[in-house]
C-alpha positions in Angstrom: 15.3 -49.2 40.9 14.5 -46.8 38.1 12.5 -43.3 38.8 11.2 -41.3 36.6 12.6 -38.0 36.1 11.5 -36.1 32.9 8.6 -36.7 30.3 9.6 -34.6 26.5 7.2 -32.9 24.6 8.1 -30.6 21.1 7.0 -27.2 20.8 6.8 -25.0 17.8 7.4 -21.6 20.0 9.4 -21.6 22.9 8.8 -18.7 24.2 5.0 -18.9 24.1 5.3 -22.6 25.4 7.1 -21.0 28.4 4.1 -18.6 29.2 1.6 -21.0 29.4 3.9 -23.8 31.9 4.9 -20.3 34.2 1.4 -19.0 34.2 -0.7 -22.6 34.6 1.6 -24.6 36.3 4.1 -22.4 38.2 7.1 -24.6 36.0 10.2 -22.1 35.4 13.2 -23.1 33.5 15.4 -25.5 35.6 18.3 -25.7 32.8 18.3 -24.3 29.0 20.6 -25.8 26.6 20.7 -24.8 23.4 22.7 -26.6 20.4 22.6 -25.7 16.8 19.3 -27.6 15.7 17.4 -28.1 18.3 17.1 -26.5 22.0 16.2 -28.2 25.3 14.0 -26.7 28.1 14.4 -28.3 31.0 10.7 -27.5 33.6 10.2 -28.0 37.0 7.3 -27.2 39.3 8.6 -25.8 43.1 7.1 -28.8 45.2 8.4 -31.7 42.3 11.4 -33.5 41.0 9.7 -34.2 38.2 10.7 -32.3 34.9 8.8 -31.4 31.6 11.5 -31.5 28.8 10.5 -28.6 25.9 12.3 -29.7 22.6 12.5 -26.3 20.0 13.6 -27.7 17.0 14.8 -24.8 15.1 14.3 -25.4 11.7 10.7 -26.5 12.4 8.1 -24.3 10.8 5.0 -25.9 11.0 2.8 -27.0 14.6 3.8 -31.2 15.6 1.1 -33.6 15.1 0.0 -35.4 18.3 -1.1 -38.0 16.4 -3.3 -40.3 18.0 -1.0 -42.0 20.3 0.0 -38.6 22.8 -2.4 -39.1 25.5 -1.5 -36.6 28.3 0.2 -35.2 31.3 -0.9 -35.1 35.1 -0.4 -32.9 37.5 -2.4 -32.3 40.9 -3.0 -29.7 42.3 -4.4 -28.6 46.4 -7.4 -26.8 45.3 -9.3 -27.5 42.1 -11.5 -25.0 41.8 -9.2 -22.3 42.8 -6.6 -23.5 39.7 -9.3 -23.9 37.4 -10.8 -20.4 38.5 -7.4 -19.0 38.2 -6.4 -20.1 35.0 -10.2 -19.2 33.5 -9.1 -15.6 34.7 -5.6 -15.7 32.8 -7.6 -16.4 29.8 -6.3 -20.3 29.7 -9.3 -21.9 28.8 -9.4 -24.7 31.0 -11.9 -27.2 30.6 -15.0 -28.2 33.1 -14.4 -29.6 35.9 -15.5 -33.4 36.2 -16.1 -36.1 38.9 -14.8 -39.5 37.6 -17.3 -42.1 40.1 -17.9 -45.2 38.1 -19.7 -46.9 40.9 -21.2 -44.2 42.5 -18.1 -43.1 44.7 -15.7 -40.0 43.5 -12.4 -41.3 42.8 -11.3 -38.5 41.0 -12.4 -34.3 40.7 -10.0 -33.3 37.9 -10.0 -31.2 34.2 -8.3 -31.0 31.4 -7.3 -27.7 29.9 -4.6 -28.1 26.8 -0.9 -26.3 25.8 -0.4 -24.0 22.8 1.2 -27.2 20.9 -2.4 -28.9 21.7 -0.9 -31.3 24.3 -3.8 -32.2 26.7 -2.7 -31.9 30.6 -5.2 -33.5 33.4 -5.1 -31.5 36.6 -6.1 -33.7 39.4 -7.3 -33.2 42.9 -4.6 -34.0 45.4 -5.5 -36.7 47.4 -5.5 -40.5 47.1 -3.0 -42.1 44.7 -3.5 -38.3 43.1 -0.9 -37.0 45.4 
């Protein structure tokens, strides 16, 4: 049975893409390897098996497109409002904080706050299937 295991992004600035996983998420560099063209950041989160893939292409100069098919990460997190307080204080500009209740019920507290590359990250509430 297949399991997912990483999910790759490209960065202009590795360094500054590194900040901004460390400092929102807690992600620290599981594995670096670096070639001649390109470099590969391999991210994980304490509590997760899941890793973020950085790819630094070095002779890239100017910021990727997302185009209009990227559509985002998720992560969850125990305490919503204390994350999204916390990054508002590190000056990450999260977004506001939304309850998603179609019919009246909350199935889902979560907001979006956004990467130096532009890539749009959902944190979720934990709890539910957001675990």
């Amino acid at each position: 049975m297949a399991r997912p295991i990483h999910s790759m992004i490209r960065v202009l600035d590795e360094a500054r893409s590194l900040a901004f996983y460390r400092t929102a998420f807690a992600m620290e560099v599981a594995e670096r390897l670096d070639f001649d063209a390109f470099t590969l950041v391999y991210l994980s989160a304490p509590d997760s098996p899941f890793e973020l893939e950085l790819t630094v292409n070095k002779d890239r100069t100017e910021p990727y497109d997302t185009g209009d098919g990227y559509g985002h990460l998720a992560v969850s997190v125990a305490d919503l409002d204390a994350e999204h307080a916390r990054m508002q204080a590190a000056g990450l500009a999260p977004r506001k904080i939304v309850e998603f209740a179609p019919a009246g019920t909350v199935i889902a507290r979560f907001f979006f706050i956004a990467d130096p590359d532009g890539y749009q990250i959902e944190v979720l509430q934990r709890g539910g299937r957001y675990l």
